[in-house]
BANU-362256 format. One record per residue (C-alpha): residue in three letters; x, y, z. Coordinates in steps of 0.02 Angstrom, whole numbers. Each point is the difference from the previous one (the first is absolute). Layout:
N
<atom Ala; <X; Y; Z>> ...
***
This chain:
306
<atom Unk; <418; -54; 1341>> <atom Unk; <122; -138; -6>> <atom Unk; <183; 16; 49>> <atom Unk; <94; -112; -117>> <atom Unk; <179; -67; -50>> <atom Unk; <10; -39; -180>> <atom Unk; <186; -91; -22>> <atom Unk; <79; 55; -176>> <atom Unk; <80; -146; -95>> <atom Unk; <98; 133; -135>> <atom Unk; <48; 142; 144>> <atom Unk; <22; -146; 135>> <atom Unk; <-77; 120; 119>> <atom Unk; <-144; 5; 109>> <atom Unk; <-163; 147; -58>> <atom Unk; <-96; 67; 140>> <atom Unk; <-160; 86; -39>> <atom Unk; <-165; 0; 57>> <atom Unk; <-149; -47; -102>> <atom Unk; <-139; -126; -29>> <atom Unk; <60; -90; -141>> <atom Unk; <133; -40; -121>> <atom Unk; <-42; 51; -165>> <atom Unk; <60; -81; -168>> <atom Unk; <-32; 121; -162>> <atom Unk; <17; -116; -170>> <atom Unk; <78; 66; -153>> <atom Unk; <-145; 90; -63>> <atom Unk; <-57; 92; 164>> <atom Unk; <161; 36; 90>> <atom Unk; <2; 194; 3>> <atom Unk; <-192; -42; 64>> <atom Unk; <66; -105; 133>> <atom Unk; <139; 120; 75>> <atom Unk; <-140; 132; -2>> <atom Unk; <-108; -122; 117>> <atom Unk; <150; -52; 110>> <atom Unk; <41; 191; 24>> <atom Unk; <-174; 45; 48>> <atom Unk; <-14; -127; 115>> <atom Unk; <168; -14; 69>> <atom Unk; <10; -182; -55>> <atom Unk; <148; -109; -48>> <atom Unk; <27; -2; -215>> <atom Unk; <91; -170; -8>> <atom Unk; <141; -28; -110>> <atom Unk; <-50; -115; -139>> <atom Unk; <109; -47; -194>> <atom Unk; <-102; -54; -140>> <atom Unk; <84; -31; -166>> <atom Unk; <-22; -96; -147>> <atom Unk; <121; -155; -40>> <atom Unk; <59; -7; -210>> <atom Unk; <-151; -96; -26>> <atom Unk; <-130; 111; 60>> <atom Unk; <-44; -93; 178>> <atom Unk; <-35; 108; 137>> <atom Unk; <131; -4; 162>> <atom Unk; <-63; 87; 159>> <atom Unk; <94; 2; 144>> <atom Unk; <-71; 91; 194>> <atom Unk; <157; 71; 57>> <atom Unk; <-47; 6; 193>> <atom Unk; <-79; -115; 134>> <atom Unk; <-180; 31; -45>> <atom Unk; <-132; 39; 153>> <atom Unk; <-162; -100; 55>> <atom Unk; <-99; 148; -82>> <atom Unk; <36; 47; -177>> <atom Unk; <-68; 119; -119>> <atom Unk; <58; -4; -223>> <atom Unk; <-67; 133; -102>> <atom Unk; <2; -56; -182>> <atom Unk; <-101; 69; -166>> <atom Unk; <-24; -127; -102>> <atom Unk; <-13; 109; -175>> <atom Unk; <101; -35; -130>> <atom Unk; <70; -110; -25>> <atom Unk; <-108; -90; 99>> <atom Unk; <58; -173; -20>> <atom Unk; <161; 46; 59>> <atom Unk; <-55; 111; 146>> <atom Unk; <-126; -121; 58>> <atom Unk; <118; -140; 0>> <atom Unk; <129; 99; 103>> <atom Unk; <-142; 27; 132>> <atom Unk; <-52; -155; 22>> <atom Unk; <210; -61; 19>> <atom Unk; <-22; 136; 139>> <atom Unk; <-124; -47; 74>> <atom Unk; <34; -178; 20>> <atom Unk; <203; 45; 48>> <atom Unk; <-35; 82; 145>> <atom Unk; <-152; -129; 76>> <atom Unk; <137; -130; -24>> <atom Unk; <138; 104; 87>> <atom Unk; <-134; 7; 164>> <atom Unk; <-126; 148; -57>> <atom Unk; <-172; -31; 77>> <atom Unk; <-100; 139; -31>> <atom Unk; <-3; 90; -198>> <atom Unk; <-75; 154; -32>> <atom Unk; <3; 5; -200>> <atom Unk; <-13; 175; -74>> <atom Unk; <-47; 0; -187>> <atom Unk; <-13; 196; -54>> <atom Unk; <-94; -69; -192>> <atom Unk; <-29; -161; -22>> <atom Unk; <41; -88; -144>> <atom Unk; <-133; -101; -93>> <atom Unk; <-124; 92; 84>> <atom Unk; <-79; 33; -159>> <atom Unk; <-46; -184; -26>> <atom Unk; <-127; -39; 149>> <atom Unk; <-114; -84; -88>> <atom Unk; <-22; -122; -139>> <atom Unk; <-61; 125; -178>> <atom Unk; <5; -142; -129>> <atom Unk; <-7; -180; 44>> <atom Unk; <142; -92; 22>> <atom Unk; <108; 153; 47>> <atom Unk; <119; -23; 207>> <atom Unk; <-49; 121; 118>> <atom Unk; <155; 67; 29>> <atom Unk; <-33; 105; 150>> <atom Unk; <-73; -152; 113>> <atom Unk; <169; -104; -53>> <atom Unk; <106; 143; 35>> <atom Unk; <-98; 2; 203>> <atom Unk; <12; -189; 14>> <atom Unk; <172; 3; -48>> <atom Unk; <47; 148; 121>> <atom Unk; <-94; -87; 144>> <atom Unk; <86; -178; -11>> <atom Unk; <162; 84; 5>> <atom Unk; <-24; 75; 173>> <atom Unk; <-82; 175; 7>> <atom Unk; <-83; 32; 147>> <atom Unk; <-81; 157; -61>> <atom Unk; <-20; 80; -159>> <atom Unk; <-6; 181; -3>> <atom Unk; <-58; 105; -186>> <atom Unk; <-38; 164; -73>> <atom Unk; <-134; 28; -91>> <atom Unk; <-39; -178; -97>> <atom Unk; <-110; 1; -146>> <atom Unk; <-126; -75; 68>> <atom Unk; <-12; -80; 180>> <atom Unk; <-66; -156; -78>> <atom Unk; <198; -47; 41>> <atom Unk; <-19; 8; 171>> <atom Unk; <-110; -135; 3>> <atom Unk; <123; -96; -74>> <atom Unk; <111; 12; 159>> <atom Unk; <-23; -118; 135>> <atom Unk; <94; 113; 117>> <atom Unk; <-28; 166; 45>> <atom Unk; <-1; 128; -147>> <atom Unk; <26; 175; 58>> <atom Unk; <-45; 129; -182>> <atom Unk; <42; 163; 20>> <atom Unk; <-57; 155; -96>> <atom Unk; <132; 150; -49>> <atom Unk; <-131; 114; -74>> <atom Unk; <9; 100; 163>> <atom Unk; <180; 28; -38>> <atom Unk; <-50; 52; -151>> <atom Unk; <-134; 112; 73>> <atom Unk; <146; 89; 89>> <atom Unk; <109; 9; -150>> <atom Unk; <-139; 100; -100>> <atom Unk; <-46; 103; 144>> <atom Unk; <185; 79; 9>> <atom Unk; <-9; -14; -213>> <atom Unk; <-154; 70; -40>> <atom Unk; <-140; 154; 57>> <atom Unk; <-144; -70; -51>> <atom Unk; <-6; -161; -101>> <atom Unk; <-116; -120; -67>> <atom Unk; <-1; -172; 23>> <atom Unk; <-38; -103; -158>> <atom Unk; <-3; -192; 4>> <atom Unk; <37; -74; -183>> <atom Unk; <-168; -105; -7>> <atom Unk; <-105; -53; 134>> <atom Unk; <106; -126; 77>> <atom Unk; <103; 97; 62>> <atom Unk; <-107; 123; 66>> <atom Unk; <23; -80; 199>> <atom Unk; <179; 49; -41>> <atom Unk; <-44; 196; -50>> <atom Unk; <-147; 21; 149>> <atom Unk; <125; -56; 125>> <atom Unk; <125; 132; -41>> <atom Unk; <-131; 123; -30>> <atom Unk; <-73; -30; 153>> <atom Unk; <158; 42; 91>> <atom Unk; <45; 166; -80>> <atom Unk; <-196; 31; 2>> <atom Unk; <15; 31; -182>> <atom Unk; <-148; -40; -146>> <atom Unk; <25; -166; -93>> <atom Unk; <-69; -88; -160>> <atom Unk; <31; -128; -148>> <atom Unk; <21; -12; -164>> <atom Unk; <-157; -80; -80>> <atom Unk; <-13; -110; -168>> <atom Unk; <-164; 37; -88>> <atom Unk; <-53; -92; -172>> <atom Unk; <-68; 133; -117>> <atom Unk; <-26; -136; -112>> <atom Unk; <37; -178; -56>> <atom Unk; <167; 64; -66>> <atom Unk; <27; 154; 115>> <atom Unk; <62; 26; 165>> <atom Unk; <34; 175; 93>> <atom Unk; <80; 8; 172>> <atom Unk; <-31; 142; 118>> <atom Unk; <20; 37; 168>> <atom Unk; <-149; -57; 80>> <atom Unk; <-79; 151; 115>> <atom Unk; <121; 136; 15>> <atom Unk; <76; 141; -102>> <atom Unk; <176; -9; -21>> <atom Unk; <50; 171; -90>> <atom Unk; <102; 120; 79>> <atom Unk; <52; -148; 147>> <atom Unk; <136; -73; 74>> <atom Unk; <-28; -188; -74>> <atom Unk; <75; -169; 91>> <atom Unk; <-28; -147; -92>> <atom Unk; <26; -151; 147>> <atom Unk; <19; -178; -21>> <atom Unk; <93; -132; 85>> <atom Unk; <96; -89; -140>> <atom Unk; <83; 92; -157>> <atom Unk; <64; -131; -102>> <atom Unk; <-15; 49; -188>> <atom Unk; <-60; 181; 21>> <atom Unk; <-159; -36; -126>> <atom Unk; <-146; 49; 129>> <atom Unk; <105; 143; 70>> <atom Unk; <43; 60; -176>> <atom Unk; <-176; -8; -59>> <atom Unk; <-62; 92; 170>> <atom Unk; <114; 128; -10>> <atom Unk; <-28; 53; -172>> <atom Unk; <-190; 8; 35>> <atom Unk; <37; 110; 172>> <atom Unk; <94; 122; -115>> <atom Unk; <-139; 5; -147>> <atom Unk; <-119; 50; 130>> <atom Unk; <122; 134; 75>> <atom Unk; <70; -70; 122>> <atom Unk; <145; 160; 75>> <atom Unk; <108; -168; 26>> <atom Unk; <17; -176; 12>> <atom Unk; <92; -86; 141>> <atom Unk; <16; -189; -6>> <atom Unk; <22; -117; 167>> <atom Unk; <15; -178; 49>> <atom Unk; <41; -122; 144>> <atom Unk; <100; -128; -117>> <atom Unk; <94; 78; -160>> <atom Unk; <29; -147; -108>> <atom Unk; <35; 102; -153>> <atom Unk; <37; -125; -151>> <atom Unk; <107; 63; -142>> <atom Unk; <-28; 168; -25>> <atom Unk; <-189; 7; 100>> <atom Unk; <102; 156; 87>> <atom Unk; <38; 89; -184>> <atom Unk; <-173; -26; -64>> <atom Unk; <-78; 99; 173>> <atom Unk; <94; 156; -10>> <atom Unk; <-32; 9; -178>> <atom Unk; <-205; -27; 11>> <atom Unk; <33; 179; 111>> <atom Unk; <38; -41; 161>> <atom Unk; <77; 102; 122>> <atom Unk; <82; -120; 128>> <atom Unk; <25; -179; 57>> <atom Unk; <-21; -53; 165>> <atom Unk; <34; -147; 63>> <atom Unk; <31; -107; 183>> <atom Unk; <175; -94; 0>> <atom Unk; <-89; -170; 23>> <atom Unk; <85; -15; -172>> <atom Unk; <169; 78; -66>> <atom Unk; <-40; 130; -140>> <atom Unk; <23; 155; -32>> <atom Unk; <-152; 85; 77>> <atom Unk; <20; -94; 167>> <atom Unk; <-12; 166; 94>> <atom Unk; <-98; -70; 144>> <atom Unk; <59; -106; 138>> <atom Unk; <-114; -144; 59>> <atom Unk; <122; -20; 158>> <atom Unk; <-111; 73; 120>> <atom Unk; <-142; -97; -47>> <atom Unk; <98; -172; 1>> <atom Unk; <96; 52; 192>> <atom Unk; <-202; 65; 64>> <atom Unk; <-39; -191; -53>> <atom Unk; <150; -61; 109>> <atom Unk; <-21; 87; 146>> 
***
């Protein structure tokens, strides 16, 4: 580990401490951040943002900044805003004499747009990398993307991460004997990886046309009555899949219904409309602020630093 002296420009004192890098949390990540610096016995640097009357964004690094530098910054909503602030970071601190940026995004916004679905539409996510890049990361470090298509976007090194083991572990202390169910078949990767940890059995729901006009879902292999049901994804954004899932789980006697996800985006009242389908709980990792953020993503972000 590194013995450093970080000089305070507000306290006009000098910080011991010893750690392997100063680490900047933005405004939508700092609780994350001062989780990771406390695990790791890294510096959390000082830093004011604010708004000016007319909406611009003012960010100011409050202490000499280090050679090696880590930010941790969602970039949910509002995205514009929270990727903007990043990339102000970012740049700051290369010109105040950082040469080496590790980049921690816990969700990633624009993720969802990876690829062009209707001609003529941007490809948000690949602007989003190119943008991040030319401002001076180093490194870019994620949880969970959509899909790693994104990664190839990078042309530095992209570290993505997975929290369903945390998950896993939640459960495990939550639950006797669950059942993993993955909302449709792409996200069944997501359910077989936790499964596979708590050696637990896992399935999906399954859409099958009856008829031109007809459609039934149903789990695809497994029985659900009289288990423990958790319905995993990675996103929750407007509850719709979740809300249909759960209410089929329950019609086929499910004894409960516990929802989980890495990124809990939650629009308007997503969170409403899931306890009401007959849900039991919310779970949720704190790469995004909400009210089901239960699960830290801290250890998985300091393993990745070490």
């Amino acid at each position: 580990m590194l013995l450093s002296k970080r000089f305070s420009y507000e306290r006009g004192i000098i910080n011991p401490f010893n750690g392997d890098y100063m680490i900047i949390g933005g405004s939508s990540s700092q609780k994350l951040a001062a989780q990771v610096a406390k695990q790791l016995d890294d510096y959390l640097c000082p830093i004011e943002t604010r708004k000016f009357p007319d909406g611009e964004r003012y960010i100011r690094i409050k202490e000499d900044v280090e050679k090696e530098m880590v930010i941790i910054q969602s970039t949910g909503y509002p995205q514009d805003e929270n990727i903007l602030e990043l990339l102000f970071l970012i740049k700051n601190i290369k010109n105040l004499g950082a040469e080496e940026i590790k980049v921690v995004i816990p969700y990633f916004g624009y993720g969802r747009q990876e690829k062009r679905f209707k001609k003529g539409e941007c490809i948000s996510a690949a602007n989003v990398a190119e943008l991040l890049e030319d401002s001076g990361a180093s490194e870019i470090i994620c949880i969970n993307l959509h899909d790693n298509q994104i990664c190839n976007f990078f042309n530095i090194p992209v570290q993505e991460l997975s929290a369903m083991p945390l998950i896993a572990y939640h459960l495990k202390e939550k639950l006797e004997n669950p059942l993993i169910v993955a909302p449709d078949k792409g996200a069944l990767s997501h359910g077989q990886e936790i499964a596979n940890i708590l050696g637990c059995p896992c399935d999906y729901l399954e859409k099958i046309r009856l008829s031109p006009d007809k459609v039934e879902t149903k789990v695809k292999n497994l029985d659900v009555e009289g288990e423990q049901a958790v319905i995993i994804d990675d996103i929750i954004s407007t509850g719709g899949t979740i809300v249909n899932a759960a209410e089929i789980l329950t019609q086929n006697g499910a004894e409960s219904v516990t929802v989980s996800c890495v990124h809990p985006v939650l629009v308007e009242d997503a969170l409403l409309k899931i306890f009401n389908s007959g849900v039991d709980d919310v779970i949720a990792t704190n790469t995004l602020t909400s009210e089901v953020s239960t699960i830290s993503v801290a250890p998985l972000i300091s393993q990745a630093l070490k």
